[in-house]
Backbone as a printed PyTorch tensor [residue, N CA C, xyz], in Angstrom:
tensor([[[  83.6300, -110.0460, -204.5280],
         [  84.3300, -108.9920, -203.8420],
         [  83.3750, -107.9910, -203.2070]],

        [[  82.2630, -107.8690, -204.1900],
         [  81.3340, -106.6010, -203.3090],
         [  80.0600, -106.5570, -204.3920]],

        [[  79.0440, -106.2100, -203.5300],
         [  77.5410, -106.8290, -204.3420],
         [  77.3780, -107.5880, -204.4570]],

        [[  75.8460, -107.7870, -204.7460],
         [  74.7420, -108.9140, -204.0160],
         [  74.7420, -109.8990, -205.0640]],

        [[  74.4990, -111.3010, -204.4160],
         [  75.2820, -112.2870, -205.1730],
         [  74.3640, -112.0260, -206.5440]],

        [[  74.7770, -113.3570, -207.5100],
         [  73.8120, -112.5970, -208.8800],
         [  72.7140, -113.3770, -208.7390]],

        [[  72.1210, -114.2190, -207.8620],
         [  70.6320, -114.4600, -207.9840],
         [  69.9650, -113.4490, -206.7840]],

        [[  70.7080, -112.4570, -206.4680],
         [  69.9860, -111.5360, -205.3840],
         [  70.1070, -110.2340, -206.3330]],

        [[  69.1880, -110.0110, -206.9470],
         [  69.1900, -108.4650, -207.9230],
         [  68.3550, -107.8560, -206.9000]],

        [[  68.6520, -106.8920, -207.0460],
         [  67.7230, -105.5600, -206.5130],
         [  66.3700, -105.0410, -207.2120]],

        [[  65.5970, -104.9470, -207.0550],
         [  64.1470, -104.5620, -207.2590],
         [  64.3320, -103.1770, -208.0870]],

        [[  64.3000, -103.2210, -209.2830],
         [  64.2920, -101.2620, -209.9170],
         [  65.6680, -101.0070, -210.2310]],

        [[  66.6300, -102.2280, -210.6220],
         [  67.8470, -101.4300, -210.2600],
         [  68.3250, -102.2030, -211.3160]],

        [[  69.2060, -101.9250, -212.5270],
         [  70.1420, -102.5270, -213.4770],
         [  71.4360, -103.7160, -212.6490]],

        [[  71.3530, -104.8420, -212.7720],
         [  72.4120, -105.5110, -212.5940],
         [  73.7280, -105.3470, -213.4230]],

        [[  74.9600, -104.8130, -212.6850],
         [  75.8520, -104.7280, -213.3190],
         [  77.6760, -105.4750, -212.5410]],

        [[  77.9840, -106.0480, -213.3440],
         [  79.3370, -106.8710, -213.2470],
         [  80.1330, -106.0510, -213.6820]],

        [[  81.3550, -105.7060, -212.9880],
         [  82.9900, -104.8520, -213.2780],
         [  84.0390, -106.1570, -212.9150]],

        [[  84.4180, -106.4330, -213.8970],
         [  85.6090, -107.7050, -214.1530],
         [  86.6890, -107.1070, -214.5990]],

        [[  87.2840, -107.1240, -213.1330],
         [  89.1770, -106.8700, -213.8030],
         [  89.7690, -108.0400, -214.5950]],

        [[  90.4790, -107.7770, -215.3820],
         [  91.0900, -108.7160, -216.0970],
         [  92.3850, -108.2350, -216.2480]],

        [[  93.3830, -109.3250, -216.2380],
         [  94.7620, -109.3850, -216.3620],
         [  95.7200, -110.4860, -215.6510]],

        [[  96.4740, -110.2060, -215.9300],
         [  98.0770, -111.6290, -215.6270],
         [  98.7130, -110.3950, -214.4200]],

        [[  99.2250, -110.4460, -213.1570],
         [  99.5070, -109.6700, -212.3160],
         [ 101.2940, -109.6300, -212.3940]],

        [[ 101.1410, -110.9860, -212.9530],
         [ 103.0230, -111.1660, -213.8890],
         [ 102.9960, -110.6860, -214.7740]],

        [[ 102.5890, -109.6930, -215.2940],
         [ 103.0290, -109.5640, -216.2520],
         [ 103.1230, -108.1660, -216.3440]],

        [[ 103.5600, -107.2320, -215.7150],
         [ 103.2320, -105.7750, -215.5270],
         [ 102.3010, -104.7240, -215.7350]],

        [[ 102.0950, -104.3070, -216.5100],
         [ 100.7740, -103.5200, -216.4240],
         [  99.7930, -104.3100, -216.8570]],

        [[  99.9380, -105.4690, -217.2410],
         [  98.1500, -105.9280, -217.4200],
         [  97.6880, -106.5760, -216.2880]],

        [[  97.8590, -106.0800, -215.5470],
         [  97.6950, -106.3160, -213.9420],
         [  96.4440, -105.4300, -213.6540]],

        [[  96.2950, -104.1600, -214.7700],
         [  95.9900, -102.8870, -214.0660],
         [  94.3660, -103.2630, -213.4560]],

        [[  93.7300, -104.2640, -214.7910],
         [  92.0090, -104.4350, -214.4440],
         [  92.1930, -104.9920, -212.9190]],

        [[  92.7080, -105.7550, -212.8880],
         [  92.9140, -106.5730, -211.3690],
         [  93.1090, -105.5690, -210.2090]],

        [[  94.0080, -104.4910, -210.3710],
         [  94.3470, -103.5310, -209.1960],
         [  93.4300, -102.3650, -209.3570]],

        [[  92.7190, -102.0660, -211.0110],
         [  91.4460, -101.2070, -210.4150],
         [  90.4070, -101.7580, -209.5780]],

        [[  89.6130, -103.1150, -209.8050],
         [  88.6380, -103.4500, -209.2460],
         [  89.1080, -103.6570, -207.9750]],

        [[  90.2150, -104.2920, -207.4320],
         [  90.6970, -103.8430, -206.4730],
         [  90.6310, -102.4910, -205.6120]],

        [[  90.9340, -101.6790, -205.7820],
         [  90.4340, -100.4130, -205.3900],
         [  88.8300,  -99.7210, -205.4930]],

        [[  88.2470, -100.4620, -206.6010],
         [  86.7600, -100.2850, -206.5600],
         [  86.3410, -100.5270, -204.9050]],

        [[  86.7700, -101.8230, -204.8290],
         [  86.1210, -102.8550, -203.5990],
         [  86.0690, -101.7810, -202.4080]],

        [[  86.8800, -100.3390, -202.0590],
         [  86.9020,  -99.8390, -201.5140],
         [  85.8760,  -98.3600, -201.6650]],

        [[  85.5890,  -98.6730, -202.7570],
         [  84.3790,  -97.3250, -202.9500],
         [  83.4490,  -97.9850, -202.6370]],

        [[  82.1920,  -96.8080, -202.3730],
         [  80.4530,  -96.9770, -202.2520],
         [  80.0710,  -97.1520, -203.5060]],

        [[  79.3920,  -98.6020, -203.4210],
         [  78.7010,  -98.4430, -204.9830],
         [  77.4070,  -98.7590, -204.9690]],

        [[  76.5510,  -99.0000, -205.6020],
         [  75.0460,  -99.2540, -205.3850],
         [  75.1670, -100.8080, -205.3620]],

        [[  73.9830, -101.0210, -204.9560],
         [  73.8090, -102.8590, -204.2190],
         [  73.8710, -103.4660, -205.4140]],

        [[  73.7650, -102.6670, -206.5240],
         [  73.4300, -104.3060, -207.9130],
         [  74.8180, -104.2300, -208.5210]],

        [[  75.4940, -103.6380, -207.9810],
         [  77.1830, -103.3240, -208.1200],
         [  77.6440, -104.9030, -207.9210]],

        [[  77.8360, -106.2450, -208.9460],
         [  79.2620, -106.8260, -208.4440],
         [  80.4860, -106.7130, -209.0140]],

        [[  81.9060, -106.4810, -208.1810],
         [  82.9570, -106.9270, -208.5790],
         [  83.5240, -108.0270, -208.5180]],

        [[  84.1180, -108.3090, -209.5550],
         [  85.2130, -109.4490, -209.7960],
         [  86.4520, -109.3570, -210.0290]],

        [[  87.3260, -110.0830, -209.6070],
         [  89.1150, -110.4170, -210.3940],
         [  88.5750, -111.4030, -211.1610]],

        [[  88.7300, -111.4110, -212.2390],
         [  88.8390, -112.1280, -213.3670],
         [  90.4120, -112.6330, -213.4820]],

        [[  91.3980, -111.8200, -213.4460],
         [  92.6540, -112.3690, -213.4870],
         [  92.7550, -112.7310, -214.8060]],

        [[  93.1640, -113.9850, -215.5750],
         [  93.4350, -114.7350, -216.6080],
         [  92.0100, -115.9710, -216.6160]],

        [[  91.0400, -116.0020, -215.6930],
         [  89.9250, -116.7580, -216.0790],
         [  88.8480, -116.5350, -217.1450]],

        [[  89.1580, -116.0530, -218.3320],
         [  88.6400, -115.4860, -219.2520],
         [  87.1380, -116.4190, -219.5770]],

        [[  87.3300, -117.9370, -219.3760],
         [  86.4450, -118.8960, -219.6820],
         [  85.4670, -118.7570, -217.9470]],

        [[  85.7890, -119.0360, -217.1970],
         [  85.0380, -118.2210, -215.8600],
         [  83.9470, -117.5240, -216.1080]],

        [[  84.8170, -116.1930, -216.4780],
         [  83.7850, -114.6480, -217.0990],
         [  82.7160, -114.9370, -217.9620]],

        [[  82.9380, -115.6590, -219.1230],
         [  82.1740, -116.0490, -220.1200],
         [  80.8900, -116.8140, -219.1260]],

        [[  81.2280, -117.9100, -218.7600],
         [  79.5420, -118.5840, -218.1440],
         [  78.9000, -117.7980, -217.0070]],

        [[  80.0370, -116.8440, -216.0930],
         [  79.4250, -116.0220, -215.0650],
         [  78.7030, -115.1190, -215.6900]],

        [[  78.7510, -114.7590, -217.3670],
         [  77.7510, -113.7330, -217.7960],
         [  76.7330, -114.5010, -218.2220]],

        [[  76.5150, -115.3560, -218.2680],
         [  74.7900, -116.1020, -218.7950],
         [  74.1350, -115.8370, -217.8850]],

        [[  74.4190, -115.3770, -216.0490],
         [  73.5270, -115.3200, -215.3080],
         [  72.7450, -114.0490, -215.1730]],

        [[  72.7150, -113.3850, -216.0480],
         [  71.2210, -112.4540, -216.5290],
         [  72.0760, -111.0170, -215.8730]],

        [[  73.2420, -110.8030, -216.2450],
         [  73.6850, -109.4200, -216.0710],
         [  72.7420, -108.1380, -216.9810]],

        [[  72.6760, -106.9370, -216.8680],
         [  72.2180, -106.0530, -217.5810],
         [  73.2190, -105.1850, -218.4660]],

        [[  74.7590, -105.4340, -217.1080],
         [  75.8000, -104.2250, -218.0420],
         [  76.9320, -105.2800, -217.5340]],

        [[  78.1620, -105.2200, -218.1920],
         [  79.0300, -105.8300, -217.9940],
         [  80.7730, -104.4210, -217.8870]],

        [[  81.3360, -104.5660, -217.1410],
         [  82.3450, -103.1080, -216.9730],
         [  83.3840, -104.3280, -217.3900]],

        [[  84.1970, -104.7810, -218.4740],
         [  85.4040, -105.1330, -218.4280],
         [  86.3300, -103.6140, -218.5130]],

        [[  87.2970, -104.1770, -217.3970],
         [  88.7220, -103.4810, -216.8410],
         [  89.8410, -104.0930, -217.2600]],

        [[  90.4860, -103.3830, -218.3040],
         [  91.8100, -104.1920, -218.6320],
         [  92.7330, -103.2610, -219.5590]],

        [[  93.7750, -103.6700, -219.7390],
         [  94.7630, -102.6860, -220.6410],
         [  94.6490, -103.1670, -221.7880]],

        [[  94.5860, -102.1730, -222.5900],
         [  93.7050, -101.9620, -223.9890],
         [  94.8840, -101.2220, -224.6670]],

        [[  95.9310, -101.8070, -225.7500],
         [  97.2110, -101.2010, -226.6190],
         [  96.3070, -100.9900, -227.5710]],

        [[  96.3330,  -99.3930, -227.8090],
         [  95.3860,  -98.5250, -228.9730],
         [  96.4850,  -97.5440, -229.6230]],

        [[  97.3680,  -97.5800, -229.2350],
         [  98.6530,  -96.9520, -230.0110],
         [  98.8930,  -95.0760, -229.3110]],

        [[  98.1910,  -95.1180, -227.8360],
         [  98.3800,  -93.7540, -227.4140],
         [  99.1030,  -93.9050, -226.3510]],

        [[  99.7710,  -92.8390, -225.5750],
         [ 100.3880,  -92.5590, -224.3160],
         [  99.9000,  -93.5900, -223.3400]],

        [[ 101.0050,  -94.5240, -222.6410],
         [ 101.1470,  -95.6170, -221.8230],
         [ 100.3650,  -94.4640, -220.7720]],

        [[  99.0920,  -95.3890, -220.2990],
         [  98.0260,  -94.8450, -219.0040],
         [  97.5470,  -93.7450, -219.7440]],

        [[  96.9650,  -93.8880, -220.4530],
         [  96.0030,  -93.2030, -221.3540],
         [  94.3140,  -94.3850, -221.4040]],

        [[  93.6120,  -93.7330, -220.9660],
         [  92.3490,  -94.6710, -220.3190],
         [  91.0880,  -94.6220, -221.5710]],

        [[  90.7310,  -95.8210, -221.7480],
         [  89.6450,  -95.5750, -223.1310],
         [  88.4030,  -96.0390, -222.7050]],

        [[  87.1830,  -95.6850, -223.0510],
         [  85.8220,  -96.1660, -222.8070],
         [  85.7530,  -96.5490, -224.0490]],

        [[  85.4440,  -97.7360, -224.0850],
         [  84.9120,  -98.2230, -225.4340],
         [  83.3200,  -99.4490, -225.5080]],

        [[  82.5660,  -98.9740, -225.7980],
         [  81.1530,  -99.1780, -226.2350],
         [  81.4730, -100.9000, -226.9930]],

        [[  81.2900, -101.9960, -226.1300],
         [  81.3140, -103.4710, -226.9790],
         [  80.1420, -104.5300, -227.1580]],

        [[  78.9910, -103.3050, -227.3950],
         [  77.4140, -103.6560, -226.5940],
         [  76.9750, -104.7000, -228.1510]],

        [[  77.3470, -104.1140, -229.1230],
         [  77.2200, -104.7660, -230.2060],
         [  78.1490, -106.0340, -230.9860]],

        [[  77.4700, -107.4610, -230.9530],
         [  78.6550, -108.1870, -231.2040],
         [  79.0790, -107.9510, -232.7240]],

        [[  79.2510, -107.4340, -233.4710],
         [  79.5790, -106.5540, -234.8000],
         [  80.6790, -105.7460, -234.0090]],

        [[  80.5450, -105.3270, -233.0100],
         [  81.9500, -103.9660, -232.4380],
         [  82.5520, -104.8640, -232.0990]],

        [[  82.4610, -106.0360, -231.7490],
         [  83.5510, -107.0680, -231.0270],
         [  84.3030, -107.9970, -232.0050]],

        [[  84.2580, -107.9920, -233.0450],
         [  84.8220, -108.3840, -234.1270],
         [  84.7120, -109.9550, -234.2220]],

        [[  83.6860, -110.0760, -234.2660],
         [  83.1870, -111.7420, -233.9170],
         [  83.3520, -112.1950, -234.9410]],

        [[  84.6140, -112.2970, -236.0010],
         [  85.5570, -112.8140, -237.3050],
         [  84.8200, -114.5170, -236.9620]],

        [[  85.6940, -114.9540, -237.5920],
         [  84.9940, -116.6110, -238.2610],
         [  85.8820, -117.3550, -237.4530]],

        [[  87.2130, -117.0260, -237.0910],
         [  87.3880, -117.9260, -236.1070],
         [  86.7640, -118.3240, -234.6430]],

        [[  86.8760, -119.8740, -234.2210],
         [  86.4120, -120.0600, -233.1210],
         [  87.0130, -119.4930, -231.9640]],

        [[  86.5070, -118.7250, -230.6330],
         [  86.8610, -118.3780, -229.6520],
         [  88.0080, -119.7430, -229.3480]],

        [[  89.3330, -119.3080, -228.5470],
         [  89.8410, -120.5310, -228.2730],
         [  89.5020, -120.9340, -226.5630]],

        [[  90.0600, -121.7780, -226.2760],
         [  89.3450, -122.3580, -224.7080],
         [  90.7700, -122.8500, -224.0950]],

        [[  91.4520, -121.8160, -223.9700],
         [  92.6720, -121.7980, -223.3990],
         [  92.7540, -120.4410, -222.5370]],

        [[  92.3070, -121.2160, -220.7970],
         [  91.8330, -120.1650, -219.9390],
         [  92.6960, -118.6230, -220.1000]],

        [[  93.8560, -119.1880, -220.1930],
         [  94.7230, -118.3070, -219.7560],
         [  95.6750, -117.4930, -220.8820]],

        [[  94.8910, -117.4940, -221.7880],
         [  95.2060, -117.1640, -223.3150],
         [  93.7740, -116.2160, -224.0420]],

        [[  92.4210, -116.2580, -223.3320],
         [  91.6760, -115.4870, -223.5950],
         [  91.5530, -114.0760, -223.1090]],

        [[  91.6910, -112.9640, -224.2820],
         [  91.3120, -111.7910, -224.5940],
         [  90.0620, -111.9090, -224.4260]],

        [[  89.2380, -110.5810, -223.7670],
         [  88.2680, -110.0640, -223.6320],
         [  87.3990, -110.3100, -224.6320]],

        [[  87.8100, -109.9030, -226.0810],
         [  87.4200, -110.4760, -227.7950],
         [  87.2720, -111.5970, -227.6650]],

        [[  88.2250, -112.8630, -226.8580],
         [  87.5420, -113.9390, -226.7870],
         [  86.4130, -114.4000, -226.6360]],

        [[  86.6090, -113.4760, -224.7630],
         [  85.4590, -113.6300, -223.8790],
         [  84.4120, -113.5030, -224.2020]],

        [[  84.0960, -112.6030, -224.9700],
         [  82.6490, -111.7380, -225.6610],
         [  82.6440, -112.7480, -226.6890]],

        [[  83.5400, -113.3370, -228.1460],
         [  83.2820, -113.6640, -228.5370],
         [  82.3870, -115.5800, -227.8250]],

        [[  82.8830, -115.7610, -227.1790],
         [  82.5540, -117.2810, -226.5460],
         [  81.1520, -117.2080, -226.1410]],

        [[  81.1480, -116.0430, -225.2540],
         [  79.6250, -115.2790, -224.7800],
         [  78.8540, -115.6310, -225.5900]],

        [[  79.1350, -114.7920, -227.1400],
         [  77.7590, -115.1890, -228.1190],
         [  77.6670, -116.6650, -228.3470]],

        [[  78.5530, -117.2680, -228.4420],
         [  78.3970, -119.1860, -228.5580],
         [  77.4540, -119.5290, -227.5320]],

        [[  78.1450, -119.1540, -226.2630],
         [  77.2050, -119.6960, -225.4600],
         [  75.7320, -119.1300, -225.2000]],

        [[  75.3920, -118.2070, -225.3500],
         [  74.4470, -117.4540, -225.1520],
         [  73.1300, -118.2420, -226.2090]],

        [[  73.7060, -118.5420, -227.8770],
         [  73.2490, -118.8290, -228.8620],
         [  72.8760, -120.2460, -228.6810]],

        [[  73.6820, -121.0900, -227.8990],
         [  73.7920, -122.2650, -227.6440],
         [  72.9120, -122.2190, -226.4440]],

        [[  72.5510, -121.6880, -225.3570],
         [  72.1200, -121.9220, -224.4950],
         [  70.4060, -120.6610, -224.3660]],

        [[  70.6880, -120.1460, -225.3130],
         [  69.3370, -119.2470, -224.8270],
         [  69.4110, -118.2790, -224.1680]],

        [[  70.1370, -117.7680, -223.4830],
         [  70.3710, -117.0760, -222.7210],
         [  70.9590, -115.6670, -223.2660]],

        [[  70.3680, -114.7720, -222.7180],
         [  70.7630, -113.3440, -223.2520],
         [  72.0380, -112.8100, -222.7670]],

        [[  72.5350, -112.4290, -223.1500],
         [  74.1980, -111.6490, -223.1370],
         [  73.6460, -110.2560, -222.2920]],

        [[  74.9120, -109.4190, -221.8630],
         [  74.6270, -108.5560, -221.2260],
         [  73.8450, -107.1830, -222.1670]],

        [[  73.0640, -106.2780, -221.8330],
         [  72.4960, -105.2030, -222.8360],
         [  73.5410, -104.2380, -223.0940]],

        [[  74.5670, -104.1050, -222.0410],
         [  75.2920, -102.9600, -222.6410],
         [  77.1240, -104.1710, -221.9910]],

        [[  77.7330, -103.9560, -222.7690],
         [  79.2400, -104.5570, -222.6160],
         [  79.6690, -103.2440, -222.4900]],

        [[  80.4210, -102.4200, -221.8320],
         [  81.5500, -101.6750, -221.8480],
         [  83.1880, -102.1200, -221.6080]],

        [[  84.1920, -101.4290, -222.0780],
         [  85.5410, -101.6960, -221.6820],
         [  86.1310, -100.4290, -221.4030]],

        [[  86.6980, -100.7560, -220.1720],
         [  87.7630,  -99.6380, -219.6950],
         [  89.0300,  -99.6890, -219.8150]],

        [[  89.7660,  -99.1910, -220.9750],
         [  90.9100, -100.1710, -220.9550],
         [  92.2180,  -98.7910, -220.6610]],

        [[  93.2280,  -99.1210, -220.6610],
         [  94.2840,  -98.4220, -219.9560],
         [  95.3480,  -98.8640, -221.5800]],

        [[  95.9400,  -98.0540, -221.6420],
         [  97.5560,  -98.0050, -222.4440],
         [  98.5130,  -98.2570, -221.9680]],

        [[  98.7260,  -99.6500, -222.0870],
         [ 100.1580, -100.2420, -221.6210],
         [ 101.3660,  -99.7850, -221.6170]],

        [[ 102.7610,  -99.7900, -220.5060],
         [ 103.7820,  -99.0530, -221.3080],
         [ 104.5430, -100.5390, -220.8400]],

        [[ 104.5220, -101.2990, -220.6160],
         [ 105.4020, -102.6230, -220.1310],
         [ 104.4840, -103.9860, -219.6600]],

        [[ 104.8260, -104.5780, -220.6040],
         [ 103.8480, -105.7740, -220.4320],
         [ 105.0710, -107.3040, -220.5560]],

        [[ 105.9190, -106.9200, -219.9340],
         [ 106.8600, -108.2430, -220.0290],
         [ 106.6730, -108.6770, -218.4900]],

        [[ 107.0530, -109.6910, -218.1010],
         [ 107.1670, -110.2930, -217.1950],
         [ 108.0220, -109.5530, -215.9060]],

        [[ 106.7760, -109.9790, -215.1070],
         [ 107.4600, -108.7760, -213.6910],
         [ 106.1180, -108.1990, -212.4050]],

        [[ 106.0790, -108.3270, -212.0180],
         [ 105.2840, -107.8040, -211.2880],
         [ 105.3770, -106.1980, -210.4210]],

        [[ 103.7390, -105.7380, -210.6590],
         [ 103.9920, -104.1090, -210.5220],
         [ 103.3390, -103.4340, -211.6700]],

        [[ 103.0900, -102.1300, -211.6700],
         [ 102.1280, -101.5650, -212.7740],
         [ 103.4970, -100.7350, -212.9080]],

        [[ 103.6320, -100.1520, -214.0670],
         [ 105.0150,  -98.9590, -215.0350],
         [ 103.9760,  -97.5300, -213.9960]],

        [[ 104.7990,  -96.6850, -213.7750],
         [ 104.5900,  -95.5670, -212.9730],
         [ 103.0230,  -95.1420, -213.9370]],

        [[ 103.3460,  -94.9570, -215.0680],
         [ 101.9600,  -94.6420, -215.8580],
         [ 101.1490,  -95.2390, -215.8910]],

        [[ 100.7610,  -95.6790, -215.7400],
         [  99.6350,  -97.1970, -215.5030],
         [  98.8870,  -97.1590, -214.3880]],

        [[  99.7840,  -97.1500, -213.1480],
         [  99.7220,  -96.8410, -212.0770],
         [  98.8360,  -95.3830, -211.4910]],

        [[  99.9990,  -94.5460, -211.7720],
         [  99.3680,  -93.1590, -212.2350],
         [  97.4170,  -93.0760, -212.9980]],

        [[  97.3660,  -94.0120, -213.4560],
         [  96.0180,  -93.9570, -214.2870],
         [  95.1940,  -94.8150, -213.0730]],

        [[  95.5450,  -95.1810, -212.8980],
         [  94.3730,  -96.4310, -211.5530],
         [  93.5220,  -95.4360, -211.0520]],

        [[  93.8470,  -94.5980, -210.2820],
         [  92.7260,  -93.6790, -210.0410],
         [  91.8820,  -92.9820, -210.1820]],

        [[  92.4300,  -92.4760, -211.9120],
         [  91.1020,  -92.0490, -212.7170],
         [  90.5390,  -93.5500, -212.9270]],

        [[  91.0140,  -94.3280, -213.8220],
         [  90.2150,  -95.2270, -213.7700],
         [  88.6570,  -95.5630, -213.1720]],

        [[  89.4630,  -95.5700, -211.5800],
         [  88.9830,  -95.8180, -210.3540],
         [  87.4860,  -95.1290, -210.6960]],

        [[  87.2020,  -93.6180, -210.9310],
         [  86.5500,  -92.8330, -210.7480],
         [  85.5390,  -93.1780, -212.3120]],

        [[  86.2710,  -93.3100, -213.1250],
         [  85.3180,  -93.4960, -214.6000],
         [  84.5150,  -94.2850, -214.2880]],

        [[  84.8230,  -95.6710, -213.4360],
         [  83.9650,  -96.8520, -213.2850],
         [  83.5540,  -96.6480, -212.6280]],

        [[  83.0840,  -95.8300, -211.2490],
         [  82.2650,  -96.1310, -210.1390],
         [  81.0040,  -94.6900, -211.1770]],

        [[  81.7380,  -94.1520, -211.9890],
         [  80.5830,  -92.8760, -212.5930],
         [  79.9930,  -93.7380, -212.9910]],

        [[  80.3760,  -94.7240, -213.8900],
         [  79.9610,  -95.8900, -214.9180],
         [  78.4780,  -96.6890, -214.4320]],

        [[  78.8230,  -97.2570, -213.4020],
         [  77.9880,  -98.3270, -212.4380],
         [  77.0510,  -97.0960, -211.9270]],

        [[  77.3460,  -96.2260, -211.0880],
         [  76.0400,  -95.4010, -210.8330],
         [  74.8850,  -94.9550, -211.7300]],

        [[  75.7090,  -94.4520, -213.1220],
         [  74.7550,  -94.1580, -214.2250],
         [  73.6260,  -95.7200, -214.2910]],

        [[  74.8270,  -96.4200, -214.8020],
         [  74.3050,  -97.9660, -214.8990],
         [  72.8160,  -98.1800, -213.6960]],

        [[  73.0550,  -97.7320, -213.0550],
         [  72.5290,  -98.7150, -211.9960],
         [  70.9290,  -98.3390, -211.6570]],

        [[  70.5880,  -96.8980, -212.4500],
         [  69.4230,  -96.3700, -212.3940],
         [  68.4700,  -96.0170, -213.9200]],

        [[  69.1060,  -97.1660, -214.5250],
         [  68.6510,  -97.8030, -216.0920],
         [  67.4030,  -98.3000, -216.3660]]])
């Protein structure tokens, strides 16, 4: 969507990936998809890429072996507060990601972010390859997640801060 492909890094500059994630049927977990969406329309620095991730959760996972520095997952995050209530949450450590004993499952369209990260370390462990240094999540408070297309007025309402947390996010990021 925007930034330099990932074997073109920038010289001095943190590589960083913002992956919306969500089902666009399914009402507000649409929201990662319609923030990065609206990213695509801000100025961001060149080592800036965005993605729709959508429901390709297994996608995300091998697109991060290619030597990211920060990873921005965008997605609605049920933490038990006010629907469009926006959380930064720190997932840099696979201990914060709750990497339990079950196996990640490999059902594209059935993987959670927890998946994603969790699969990450498989593959990463399996392949050598270093995981991103810092994981962040931006996640949003759902108020309707049944089938339907469209974000709940609150949700909606939140896209634009959103909007603004992540492009602060990637700038900080980007001079790491």
């Amino acid at each position: 969507m925007n930034g330099p492909a990932a074997d073109s890094p920038v010289p001095g500059t943190a590589r960083t990936l913002v992956a919306g994630v969500g089902n666009i049927f399914l009402g507000d977990d649409a929201f990662g998809v319609e923030t990065v969406r609206r990213l695509a329309q801000e100025e961001l620095p060149s080592s800036v890429q965005l993605t729709d991730v959508g429901v390709r959760g297994v996608h995300l996972a091998y697109e991060l072996l290619d030597g990211w520095d920060t990873l921005v997952l965008v997605d609605v995050t049920a933490r038990g507060g006010e629907p469009g209530a926006l959380y930064l949450i720190d997932a840099s450590a696979a201990d914060d990601r709750g990497s339990g004993t079950e196996p990640a499952p490999l059902d594209g369209h059935r993987m959670t972010p927890d998946a994603v990260l969790a699969l990450l370390d498989t593959l990463c462990a399996g392949t050598g390859a270093a995981p991103p240094r810092r994981i962040l999540v931006v996640g949003c408070e759902p108020a309707c997640l049944d089938e339907g297309i469209g974000l709940s007025p609150q949700v909606a309402a939140a896209v634009p801060d959103a909007v603004r947390m992540v492009a602060e996010l990637v700038r900080q990021e980007a001079v790491v």
